[in-house]
N, C-alpha and C positions, 0 to 999 in steps of 0.2 A: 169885906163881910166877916163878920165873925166868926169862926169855923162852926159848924153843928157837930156834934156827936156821932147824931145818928141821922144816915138817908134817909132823905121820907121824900114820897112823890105828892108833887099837889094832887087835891083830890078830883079840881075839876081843870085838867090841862088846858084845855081851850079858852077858856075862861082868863088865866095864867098867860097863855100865846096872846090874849086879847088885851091886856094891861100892857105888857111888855112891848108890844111892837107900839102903844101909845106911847109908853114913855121912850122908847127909844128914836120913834118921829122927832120927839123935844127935844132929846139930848141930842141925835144928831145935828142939828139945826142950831144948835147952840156952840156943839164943839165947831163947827164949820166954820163958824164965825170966828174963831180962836186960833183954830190950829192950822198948816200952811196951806195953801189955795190946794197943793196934791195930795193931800190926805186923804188916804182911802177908808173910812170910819162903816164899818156892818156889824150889824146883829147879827151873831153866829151861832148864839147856845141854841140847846132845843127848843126854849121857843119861838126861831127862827125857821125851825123847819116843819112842814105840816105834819102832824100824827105822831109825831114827837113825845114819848113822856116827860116831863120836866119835874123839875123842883118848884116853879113856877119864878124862877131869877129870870134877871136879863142880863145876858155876856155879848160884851161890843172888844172889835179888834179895832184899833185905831193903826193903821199902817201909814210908815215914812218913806222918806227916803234917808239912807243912813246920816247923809248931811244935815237933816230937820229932825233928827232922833231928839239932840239933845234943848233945844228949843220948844217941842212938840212935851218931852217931858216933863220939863218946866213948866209948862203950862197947865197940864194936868196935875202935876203936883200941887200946883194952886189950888185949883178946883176939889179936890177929889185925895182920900185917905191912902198911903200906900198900901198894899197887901202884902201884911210882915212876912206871911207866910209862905210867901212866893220868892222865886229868885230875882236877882235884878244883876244886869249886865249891862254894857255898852251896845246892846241894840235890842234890849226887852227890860220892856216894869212894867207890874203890873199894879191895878188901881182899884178901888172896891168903895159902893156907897151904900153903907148897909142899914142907913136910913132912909134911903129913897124904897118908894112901894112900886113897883117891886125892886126886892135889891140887889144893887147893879157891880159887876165885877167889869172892869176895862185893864185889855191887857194893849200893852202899844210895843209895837214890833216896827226895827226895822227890813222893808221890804229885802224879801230874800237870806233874810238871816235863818239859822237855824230853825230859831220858834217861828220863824214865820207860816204856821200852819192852820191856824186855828181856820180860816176859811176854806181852805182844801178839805178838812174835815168831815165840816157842815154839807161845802158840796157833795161829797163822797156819800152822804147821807140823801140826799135829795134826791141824787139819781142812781138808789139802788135801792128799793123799796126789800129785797130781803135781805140786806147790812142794815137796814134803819128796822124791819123785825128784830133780827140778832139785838141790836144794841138794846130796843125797847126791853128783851126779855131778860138781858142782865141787867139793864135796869131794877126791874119787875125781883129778879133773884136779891137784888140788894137791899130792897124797900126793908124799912126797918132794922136795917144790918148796923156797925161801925161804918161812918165815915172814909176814914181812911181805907179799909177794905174796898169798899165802892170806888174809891178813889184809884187804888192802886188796880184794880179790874180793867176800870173804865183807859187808864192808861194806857194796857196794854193792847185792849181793844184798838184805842186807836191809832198807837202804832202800828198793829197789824195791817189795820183798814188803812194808812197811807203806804203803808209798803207796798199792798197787793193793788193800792190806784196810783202807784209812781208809775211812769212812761218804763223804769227798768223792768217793773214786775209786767206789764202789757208786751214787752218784747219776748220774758222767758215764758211765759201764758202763749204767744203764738208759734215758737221756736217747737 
């Protein structure tokens, strides 16, 4: 995707959640055909989760196994524009289709690697109706902000949010 300048929230989220999960039925069902029979492929950005603000994009995590990273790649790179903007490693690259409506960022991980979080994320969001407040409201503080600001909040945000949903922070939380 091209980078924006500035955040901006769609104006009618639902609306946004309702496009996205249509085209993401098609894409998944197309990448499934492509990529290896274990490919875990989900909708993960916010309009993946209900009550969610968005941008109104759709962000899908294609997950491997580190054997099928560099094949599953490949294939994507076929299909699909890299994302200069992003890093790329030997078990993440990310991919962006900022001509599809709506436009589609795919990151592909292999399972268990570092980046492999983008779906703990999402969940973390799903089953914590005031972590999915909080996020909406720095959302909400960003709207019309820089980019990269939003960006680097949203970061932090969710590094917090997987630290305090890791199995370590649940042991020091009951200790």
């Amino acid at each position: 995707m091209v980078p924006r300048e500035t955040f901006v929230l769609a104006s009618q989220p639902e609306l946004a959640r309702a496009g996205a999960e249509r085209l993401f039925a098609v894409l998944a069902a197309s990448l499934a055909r492509d990529l290896p029979p274990e490919a875990d492929i989900r909708h993960v950005g916010a309009t993946s989760i209900p009550g969610c603000l968005t941008k109104g994009d759709l962000d899908i995590v294609v997950r491997v196994s580190a054997g099928d990273f560099a094949a599953a790649e490949a294939t994507l790179a076929g299909r699909f524009s890299r994302n200069a903007g992003s890093i790329r490693t030997g078990e993440f690259s990310s991919f962006e289709a900022p001509d599809h409506d709506p436009p589609v960022g795919i990151q592909l991980t292999a399972t268990g690697c570092a980046l492999d979080m983008f779906h703990q994320f999402a969940d973390a969001l799903r089953a914590d109706p005031d972590r999915l407040r909080q996020y909406n409201d720095l959302k909400r503080a960003f709207h019309g902000r820089p980019m990269d600001a939003y960006r680097a909040a949203k970061a932090a945000f969710v590094d917090e949010t997987l630290r305090s949903d890791s199995p370590e922070a649940s042991d020091r939380n009951q200790s």
